[in-house]
C-alpha positions in Angstrom: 0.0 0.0 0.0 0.8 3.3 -0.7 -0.7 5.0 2.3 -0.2 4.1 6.1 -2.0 5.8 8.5 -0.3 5.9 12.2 -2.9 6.5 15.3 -2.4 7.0 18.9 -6.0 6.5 20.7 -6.8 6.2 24.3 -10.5 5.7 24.6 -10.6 4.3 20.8 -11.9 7.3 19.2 -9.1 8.0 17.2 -8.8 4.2 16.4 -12.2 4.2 15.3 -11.8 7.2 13.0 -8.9 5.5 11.5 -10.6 2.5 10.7 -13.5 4.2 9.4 -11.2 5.9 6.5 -9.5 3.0 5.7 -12.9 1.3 4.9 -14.0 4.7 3.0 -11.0 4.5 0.9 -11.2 1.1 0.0 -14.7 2.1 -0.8 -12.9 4.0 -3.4 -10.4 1.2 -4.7 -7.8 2.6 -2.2 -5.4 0.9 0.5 -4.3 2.4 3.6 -2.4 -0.3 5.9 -3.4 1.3 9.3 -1.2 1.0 12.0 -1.3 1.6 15.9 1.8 3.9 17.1 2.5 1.4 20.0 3.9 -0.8 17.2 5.2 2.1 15.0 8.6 3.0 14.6 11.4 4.4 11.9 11.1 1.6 9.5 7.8 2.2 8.9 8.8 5.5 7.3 11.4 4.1 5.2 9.3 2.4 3.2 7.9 2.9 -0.3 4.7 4.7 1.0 4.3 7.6 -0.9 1.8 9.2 1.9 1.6 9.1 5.6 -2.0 9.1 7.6 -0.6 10.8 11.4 -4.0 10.9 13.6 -3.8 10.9 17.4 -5.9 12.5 20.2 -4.7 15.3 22.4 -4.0 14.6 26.3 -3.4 16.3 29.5 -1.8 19.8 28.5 -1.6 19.2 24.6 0.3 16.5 24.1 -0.1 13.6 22.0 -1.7 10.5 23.5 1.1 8.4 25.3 2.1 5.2 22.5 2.0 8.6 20.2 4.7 10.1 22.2 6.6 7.1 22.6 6.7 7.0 18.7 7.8 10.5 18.6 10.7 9.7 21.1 11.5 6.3 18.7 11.7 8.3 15.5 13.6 12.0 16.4 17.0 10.4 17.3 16.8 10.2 13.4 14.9 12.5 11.9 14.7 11.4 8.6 14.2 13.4 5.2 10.3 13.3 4.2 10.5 15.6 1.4 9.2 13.5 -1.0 6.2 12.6 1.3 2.9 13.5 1.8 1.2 13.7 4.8 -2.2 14.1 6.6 -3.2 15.0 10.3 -6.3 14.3 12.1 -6.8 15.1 15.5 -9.5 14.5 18.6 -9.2 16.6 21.3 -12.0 19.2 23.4 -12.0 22.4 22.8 -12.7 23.4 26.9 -8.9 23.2 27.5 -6.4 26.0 26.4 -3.9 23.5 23.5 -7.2 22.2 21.8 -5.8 19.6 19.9 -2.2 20.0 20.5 -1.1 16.8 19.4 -2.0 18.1 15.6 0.2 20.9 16.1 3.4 18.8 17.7 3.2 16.1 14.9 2.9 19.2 12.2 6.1 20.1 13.7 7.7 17.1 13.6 6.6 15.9 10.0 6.3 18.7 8.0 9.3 21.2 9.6 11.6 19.2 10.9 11.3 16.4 8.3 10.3 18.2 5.2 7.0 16.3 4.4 5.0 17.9 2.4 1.1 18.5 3.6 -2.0 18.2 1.5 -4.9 18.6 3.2 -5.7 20.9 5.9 -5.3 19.3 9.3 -8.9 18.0 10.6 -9.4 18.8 14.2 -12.6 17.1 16.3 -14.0 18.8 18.9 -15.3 16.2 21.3 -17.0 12.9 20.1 -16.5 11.8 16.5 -19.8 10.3 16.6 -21.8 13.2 17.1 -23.4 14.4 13.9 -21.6 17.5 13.5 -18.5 15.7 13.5 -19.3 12.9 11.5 -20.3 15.3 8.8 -16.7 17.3 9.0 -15.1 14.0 8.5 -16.7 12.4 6.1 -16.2 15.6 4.0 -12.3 16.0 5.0 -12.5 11.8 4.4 -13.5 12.0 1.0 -11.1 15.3 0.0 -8.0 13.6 1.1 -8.8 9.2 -0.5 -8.7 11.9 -4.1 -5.7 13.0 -3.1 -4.2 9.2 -2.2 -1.9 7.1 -4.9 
């Protein structure tokens, strides 16, 4: 596959949400091997994907969700050249605390500034639960815009 998408969920959310695009692209004739951060590491950008999926939920004061971070910690010892990448980030978080979906922000640095990737969809935030039908709506919508944009 072309396309890996790399999650970090507590309370399965974010899992959820990751599985639900994987099934909408293959809807469109479209693989993306979906992978949970806890079993993520630098080889899994080295490989011939041409586009990385980063979605994680937001914790405590911003940060990523915990088997996020730890994938963070595995991968900047070596932060590799992305360049030719693209990449997507999708977020959960509630937007009551002060770094609503801070996560987003500290992969965005990661991926796109320090590692060059290139970004091709706006980065889709959820306020609160993905099931509610606000937020089903905004994904579906941002779901759709970015399986065009997959090899």
């Amino acid at each position: 596959a072309k396309t890996l998408l790399i999650y970090g969920s507590l309370t399965g959310n974010t899992e959820g949400l990751a599985y639900k695009l994987q099934a909408l692209a293959q809807n469109q004739g479209k693989e993306i091997v979906v992978k949970n951060a806890l079993d993520a590491d630098l080889a899994d950008l080295q490989g011939d994907q041409s586009t990385y999926i980063l979605a994680c939920s937001t914790w405590d004061d911003g940060l990523p969700q915990a088997d996020f971070v730890e994938f963070l910690e595995r991968i900047k010892p070596s932060l590799i050249n992305l360049a030719d990448k693209k990449v997507a980030v999708l977020g959960c978080g509630d937007s009551n605390y002060v770094h609503f979906c801070g996560a987003t922000t500290i992969i965005e640095e990661v991926f796109i500034k320090k590692m060059g990737a290139n970004k091709i969809i706006d980065t889709l935030r959820i306020d609160g639960y993905p099931e509610s039908e606000e937020n089903q709506a905004l994904f579906q919508n941002w779901a759709e815009k970015l399986i065009a944009l997959l090899d």
